[in-house]
SERO-4910 file (N, C-alpha, C, O; in steps of 0.05 Angstrom, whole numbers):
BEGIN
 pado doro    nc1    nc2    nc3   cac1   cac2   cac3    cc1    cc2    cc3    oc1    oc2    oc3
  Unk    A     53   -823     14     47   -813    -13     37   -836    -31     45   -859    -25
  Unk    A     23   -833    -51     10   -842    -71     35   -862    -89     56   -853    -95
  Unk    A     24   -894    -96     46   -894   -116     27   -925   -130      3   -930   -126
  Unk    A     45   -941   -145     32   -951   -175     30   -988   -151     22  -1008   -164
  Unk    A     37   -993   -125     35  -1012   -116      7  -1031   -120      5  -1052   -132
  Unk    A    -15  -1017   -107    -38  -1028   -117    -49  -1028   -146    -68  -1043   -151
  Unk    A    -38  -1015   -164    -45  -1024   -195    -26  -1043   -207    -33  -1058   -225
  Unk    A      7  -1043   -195     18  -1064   -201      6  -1091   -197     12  -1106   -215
  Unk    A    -13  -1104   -175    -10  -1124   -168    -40  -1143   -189    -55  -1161   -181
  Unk    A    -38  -1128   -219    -63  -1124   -235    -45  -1129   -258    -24  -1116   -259
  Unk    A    -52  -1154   -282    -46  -1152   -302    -64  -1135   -318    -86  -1136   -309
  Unk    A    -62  -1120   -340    -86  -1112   -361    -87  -1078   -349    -66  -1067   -343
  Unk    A   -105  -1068   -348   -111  -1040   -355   -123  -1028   -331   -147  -1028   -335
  Unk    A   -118  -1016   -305   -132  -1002   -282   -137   -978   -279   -124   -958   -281
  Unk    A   -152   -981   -276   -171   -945   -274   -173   -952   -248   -179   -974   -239
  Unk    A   -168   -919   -230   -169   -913   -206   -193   -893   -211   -195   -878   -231
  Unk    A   -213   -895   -186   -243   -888   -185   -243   -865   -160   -228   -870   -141
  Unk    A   -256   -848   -159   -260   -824   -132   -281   -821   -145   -291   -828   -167
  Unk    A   -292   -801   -118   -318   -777   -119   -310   -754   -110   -288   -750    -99
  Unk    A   -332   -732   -118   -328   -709   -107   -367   -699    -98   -388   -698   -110
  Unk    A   -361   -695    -82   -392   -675    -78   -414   -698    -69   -433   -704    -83
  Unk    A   -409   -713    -40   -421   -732    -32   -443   -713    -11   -468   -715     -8
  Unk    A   -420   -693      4   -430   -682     17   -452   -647     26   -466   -642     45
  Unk    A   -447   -634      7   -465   -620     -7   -493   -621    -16   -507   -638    -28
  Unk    A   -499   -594     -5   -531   -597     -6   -541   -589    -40   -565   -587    -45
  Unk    A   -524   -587    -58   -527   -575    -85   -517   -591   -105   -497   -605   -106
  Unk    A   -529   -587   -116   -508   -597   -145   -515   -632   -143   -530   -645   -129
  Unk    A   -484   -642   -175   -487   -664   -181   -470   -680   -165   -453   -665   -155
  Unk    A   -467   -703   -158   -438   -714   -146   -432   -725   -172   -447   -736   -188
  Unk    A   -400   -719   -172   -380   -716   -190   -359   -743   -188   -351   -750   -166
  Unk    A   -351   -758   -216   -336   -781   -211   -317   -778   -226   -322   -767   -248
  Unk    A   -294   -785   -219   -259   -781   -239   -256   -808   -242   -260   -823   -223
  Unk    A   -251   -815   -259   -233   -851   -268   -207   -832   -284   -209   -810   -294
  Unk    A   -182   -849   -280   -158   -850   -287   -140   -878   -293   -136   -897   -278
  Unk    A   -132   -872   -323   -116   -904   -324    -95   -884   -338    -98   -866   -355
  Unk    A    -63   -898   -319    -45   -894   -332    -35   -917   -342    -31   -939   -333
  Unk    A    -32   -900   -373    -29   -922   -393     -4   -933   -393      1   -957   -399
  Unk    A     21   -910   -386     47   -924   -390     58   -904   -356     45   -889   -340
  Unk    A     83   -912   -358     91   -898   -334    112   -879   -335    129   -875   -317
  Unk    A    108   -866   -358    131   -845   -371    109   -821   -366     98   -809   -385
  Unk    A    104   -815   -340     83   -797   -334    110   -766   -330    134   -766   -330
  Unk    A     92   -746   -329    108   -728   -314    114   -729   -285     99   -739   -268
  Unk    A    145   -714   -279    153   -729   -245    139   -718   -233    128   -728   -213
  Unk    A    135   -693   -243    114   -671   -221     94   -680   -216     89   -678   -192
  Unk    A     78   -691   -228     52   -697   -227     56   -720   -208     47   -713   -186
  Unk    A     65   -740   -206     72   -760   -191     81   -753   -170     76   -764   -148
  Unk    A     95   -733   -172    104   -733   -131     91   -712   -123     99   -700   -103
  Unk    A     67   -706   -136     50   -681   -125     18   -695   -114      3   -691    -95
  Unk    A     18   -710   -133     -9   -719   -123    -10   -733   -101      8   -746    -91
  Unk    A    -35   -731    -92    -46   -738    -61    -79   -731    -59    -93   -719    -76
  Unk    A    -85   -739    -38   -116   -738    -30   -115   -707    -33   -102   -689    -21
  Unk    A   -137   -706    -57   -148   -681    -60   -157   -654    -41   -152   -630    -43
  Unk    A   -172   -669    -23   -168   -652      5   -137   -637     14   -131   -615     22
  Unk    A   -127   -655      9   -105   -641     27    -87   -624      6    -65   -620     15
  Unk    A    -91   -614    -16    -83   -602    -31    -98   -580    -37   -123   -581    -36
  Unk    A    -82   -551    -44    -89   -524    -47   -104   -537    -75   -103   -556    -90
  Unk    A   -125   -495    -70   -143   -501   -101   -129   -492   -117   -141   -478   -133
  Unk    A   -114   -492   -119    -84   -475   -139    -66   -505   -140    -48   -497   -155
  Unk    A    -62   -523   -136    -52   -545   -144    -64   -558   -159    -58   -562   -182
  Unk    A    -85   -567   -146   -107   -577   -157   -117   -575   -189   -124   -592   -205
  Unk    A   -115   -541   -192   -122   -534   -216   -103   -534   -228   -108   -528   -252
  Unk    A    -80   -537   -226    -54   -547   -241    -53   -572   -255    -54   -576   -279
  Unk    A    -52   -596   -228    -57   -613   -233    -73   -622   -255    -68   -637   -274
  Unk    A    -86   -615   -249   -120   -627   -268   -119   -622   -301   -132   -634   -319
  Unk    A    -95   -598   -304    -86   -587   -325    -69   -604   -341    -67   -607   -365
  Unk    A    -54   -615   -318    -22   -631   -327    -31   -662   -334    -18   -679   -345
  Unk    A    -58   -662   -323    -71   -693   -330    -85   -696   -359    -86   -713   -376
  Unk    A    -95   -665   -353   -107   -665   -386    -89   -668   -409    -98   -674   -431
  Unk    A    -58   -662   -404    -46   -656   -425    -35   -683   -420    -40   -695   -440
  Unk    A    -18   -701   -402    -16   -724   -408    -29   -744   -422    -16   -761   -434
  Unk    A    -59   -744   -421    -90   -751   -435    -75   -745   -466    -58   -759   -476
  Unk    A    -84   -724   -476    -68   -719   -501    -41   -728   -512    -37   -727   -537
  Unk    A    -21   -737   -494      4   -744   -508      2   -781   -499     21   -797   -497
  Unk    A    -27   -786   -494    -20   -812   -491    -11   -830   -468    -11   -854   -470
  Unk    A     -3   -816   -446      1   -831   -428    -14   -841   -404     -7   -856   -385
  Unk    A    -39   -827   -410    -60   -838   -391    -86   -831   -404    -85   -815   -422
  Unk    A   -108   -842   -396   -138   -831   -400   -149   -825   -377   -142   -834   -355
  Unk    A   -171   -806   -383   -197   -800   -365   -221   -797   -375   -230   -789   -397
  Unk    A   -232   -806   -355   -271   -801   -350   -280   -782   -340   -265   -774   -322
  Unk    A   -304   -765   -344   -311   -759   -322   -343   -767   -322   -357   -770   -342
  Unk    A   -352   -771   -298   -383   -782   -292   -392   -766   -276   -382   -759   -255
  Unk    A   -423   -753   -288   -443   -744   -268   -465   -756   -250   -476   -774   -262
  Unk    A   -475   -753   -225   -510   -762   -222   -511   -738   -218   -493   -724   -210
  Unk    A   -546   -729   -226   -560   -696   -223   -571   -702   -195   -576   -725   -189
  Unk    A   -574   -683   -181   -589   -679   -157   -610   -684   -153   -621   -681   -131
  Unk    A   -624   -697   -177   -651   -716   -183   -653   -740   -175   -668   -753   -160
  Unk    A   -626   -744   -193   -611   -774   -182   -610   -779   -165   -618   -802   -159
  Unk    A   -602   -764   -148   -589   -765   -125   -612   -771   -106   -612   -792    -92
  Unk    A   -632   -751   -105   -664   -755    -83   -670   -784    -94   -678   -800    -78
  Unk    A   -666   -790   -117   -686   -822   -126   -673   -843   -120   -684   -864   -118
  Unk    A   -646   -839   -118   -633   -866   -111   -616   -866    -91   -602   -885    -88
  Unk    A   -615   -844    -75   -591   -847    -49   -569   -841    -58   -562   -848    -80
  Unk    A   -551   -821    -37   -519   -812    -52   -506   -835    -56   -492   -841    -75
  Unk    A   -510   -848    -39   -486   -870    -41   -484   -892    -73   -465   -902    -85
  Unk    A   -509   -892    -78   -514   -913   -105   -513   -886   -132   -510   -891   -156
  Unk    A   -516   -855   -122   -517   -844   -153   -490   -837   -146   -481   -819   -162
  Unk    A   -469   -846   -125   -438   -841   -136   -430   -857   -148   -410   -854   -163
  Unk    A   -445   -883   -144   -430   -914   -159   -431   -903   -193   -415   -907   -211
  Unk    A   -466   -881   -191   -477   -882   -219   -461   -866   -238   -457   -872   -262
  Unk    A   -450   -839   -219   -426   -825   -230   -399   -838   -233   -385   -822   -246
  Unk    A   -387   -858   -227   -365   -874   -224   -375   -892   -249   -358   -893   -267
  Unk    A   -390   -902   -254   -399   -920   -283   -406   -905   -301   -406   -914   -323
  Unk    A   -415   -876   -297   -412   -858   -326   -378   -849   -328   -372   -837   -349
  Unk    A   -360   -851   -313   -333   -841   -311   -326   -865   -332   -321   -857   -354
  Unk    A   -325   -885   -328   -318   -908   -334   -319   -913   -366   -301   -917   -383
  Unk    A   -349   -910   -368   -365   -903   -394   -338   -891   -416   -327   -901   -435
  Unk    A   -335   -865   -401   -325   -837   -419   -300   -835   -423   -289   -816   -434
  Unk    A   -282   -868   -409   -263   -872   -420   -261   -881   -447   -281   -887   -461
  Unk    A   -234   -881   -456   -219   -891   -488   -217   -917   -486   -221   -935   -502
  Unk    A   -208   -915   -461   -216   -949   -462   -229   -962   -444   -238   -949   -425
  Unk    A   -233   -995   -447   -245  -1012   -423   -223  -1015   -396   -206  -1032   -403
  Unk    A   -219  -1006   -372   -199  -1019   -354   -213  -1045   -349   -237  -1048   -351
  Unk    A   -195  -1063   -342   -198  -1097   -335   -200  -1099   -304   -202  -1120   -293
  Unk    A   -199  -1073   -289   -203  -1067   -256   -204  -1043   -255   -190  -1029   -269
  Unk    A   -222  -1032   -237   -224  -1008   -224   -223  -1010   -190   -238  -1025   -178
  Unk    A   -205   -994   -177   -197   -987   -155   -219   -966   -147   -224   -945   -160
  Unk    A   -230   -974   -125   -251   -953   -120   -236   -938    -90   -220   -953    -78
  Unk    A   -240   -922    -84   -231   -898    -58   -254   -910    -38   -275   -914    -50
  Unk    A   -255   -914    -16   -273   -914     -1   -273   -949     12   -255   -966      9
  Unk    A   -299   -952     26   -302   -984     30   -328   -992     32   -339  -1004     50
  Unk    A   -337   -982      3   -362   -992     -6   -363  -1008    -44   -357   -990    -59
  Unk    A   -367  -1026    -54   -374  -1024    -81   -404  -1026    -84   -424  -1026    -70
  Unk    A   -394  -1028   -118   -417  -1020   -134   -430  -1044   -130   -420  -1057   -113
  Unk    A   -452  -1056   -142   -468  -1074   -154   -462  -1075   -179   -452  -1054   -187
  Unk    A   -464  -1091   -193   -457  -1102   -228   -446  -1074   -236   -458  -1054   -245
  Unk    A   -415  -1079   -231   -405  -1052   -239   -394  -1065   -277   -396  -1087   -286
  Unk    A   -387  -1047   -286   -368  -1047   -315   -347  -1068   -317   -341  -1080   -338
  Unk    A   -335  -1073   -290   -314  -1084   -296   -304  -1092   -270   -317  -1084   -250
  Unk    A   -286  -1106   -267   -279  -1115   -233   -274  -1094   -227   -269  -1074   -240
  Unk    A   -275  -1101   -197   -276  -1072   -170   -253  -1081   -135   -243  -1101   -125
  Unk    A   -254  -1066   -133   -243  -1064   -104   -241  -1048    -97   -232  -1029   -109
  Unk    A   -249  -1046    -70   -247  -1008    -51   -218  -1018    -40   -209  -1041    -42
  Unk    A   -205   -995    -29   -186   -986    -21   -188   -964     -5   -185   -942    -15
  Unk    A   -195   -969     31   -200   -948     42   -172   -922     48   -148   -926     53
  Unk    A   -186   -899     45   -162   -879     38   -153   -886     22   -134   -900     29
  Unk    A   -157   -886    -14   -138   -902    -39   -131   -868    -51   -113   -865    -68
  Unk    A   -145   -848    -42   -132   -832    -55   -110   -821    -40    -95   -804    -50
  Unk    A   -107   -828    -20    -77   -825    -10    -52   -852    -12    -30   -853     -2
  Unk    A    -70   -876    -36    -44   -895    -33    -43   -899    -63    -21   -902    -71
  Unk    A    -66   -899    -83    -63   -906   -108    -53   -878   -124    -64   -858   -115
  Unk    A    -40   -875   -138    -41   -853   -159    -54   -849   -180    -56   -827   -193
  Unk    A    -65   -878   -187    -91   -871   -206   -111   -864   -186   -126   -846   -193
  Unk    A   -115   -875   -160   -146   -865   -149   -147   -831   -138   -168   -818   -134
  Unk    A   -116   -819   -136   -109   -802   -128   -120   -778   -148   -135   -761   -140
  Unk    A   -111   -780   -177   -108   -771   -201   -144   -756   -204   -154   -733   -203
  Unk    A   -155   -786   -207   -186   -788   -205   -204   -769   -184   -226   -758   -187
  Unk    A   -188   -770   -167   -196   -754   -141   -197   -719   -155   -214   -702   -156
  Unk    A   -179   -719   -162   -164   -685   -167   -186   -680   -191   -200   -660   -188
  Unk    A   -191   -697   -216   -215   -691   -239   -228   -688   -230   -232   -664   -233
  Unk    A   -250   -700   -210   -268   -699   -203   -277   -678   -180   -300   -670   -179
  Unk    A   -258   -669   -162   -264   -647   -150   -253   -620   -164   -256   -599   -152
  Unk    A   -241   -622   -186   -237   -598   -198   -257   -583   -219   -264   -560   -223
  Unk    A   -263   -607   -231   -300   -610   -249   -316   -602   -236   -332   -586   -247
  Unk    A   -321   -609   -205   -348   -600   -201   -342   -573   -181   -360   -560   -171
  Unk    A   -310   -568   -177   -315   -529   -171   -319   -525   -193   -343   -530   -196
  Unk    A   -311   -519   -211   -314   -508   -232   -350   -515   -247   -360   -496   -259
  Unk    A   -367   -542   -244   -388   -537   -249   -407   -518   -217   -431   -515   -216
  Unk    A   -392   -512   -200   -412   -503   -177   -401   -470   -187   -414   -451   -179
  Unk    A   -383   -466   -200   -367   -436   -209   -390   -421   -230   -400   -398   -229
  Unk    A   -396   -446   -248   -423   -440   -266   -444   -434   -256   -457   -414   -263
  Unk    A   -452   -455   -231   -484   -456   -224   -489   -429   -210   -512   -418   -210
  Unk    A   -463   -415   -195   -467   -390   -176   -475   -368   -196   -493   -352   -188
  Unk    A   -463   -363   -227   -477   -352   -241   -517   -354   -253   -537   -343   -261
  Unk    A   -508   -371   -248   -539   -380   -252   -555   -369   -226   -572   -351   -223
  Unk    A   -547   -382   -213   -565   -380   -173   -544   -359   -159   -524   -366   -146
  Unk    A   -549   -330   -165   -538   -311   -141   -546   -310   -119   -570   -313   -116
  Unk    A   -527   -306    -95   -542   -306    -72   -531   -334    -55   -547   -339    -37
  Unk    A   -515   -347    -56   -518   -379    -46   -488   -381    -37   -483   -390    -15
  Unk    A   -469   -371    -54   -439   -371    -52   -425   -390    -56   -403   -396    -46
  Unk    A   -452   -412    -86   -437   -433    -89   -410   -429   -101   -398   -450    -99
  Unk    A   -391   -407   -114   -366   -399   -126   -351   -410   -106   -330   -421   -113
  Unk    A   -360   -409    -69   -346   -415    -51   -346   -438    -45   -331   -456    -52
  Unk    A   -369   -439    -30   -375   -466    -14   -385   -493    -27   -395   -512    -15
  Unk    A   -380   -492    -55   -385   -510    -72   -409   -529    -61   -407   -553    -59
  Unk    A   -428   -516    -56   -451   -528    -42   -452   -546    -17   -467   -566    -15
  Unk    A   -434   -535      1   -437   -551     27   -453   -520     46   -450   -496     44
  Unk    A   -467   -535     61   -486   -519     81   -462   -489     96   -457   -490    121
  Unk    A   -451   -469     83   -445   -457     95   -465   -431    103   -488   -434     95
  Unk    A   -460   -405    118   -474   -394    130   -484   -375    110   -506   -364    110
  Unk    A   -463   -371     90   -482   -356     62   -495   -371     44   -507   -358     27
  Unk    A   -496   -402     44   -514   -411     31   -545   -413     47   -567   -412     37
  Unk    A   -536   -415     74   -563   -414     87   -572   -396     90   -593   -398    102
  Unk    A   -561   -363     81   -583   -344     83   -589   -346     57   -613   -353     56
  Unk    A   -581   -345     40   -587   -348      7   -609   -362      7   -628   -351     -4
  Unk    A   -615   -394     18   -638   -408     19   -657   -389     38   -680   -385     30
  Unk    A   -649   -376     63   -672   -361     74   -692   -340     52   -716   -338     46
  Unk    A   -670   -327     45   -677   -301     19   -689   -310     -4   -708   -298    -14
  Unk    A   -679   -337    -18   -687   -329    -47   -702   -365    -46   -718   -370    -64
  Unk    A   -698   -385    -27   -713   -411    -15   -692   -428    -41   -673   -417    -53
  Unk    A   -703   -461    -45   -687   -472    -58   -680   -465    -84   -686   -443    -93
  Unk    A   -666   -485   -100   -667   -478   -128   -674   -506   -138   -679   -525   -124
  Unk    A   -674   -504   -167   -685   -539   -180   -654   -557   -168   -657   -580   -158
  Unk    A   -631   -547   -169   -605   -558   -162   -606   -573   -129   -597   -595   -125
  Unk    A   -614   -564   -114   -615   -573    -86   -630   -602    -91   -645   -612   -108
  Unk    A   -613   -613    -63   -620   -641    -61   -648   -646    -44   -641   -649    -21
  Unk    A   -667   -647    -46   -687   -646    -34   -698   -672    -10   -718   -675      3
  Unk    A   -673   -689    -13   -674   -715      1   -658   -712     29   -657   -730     45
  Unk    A   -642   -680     35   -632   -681     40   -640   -668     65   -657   -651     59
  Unk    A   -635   -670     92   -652   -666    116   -653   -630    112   -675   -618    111
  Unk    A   -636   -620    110   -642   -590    114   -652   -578     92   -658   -555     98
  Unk    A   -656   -585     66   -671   -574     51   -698   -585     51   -716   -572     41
  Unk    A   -705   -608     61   -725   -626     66   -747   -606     83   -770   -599     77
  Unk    A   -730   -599    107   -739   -584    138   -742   -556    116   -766   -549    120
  Unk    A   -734   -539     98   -741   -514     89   -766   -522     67   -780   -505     56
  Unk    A   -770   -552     62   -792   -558     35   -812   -555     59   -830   -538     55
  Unk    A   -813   -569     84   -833   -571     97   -843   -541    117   -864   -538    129
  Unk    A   -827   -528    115   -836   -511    126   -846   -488    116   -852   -468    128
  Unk    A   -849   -495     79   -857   -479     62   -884   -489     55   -900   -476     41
  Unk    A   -890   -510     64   -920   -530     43   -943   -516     63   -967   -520     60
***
């Protein structure tokens, strides 16, 4: 389980960093930053969090709830950071997650003096010092926290886009290649949202020209 070991070993202010939506053929990829500010958090929230994956979408959306309201009474902040699917074709997923992770950062209250990144890649000239932490959203609770904003933001922005684009089942599959989004692309072809860099929408651009 998740706990404050890797932000302890940090004087000053740490924000824990995730993504959501690396892998998806739609949409924006989505970035959470989290700094807890003091450690008079709620218990629940602390012995609940964990790698977002492995958590129901009914926790999740709890969670994400209980963060927002800690946000308000002061005991922690959040970011959240987008790249558009523009972004994404022009600069490679991997550099427009750094780009969503430095608008997260941005959209904090405050500056953190370190950010803990999930994964075992960094940024280039990030905001502020960095370090990956592979699997950190299963060891940090700020990177954990971050994890849960950021994949809860972008169901909920793929909840929007399915209104917009019927036919695709992003409400479901939050834009990963499932078998109703690929008839949806057979039926109605891409939308401006699809990643166009991306081999299988690439293979439906080319087989349309």
């Amino acid at each position: 389980m998740p706990d404050f070991k890797y932000e302890n070993e940090y004087n000053g202010l740490v924000a824990g960093l995730d993504e959501a939506g690396r892998g998806p053929w739609v949409g924006p990829v989505v970035a959470g930053a989290v700094v807890f500010l003091n450690q008079n958090i709620n218990p629940y929230l602390l012995s609940h969090l964990n790698d977002s994956k492995k958590l129901t979408s009914k926790r999740r959306e709890e969670l994400f709830e209980i963060i927002k309201t800690e946000a308000k009474e002061g005991n922690l902040c959040y970011g959240i950071g987008e790249a558009s699917a523009q972004e994404i074709d022009e600069i490679n997923i991997l550099e427009a997650s750094f780009l969503a992770m430095k608008r997260a950062v941005e959209n904090l209250s405050i500056k953190p003096d370190m950010a803990l990144i999930d994964g075992n890649r960094l940024p280039k000239r990030f905001v502020c010092e960095t370090r990956c932490i592979i699997k950190g959203d299963a060891l940090s609770l700020s990177i954990s926290a971050a994890s849960v904003m950021a994949k809860v933001y972008r169901d909920r922005l793929m909840k929007e886009m399915a209104l917009k684009y019927r036919g695709y089942g992003f409400e479901k599959n939050a834009g990963y290649g499932t078998k109703e989004h690929i008839e949806g692309l057979k039926k109605y072809g891409i939308t401006p949202e699809h990643r166009k860099s991306y081999k299988p929408i690439k293979e439906i651009i080319s087989k349309n020209m």
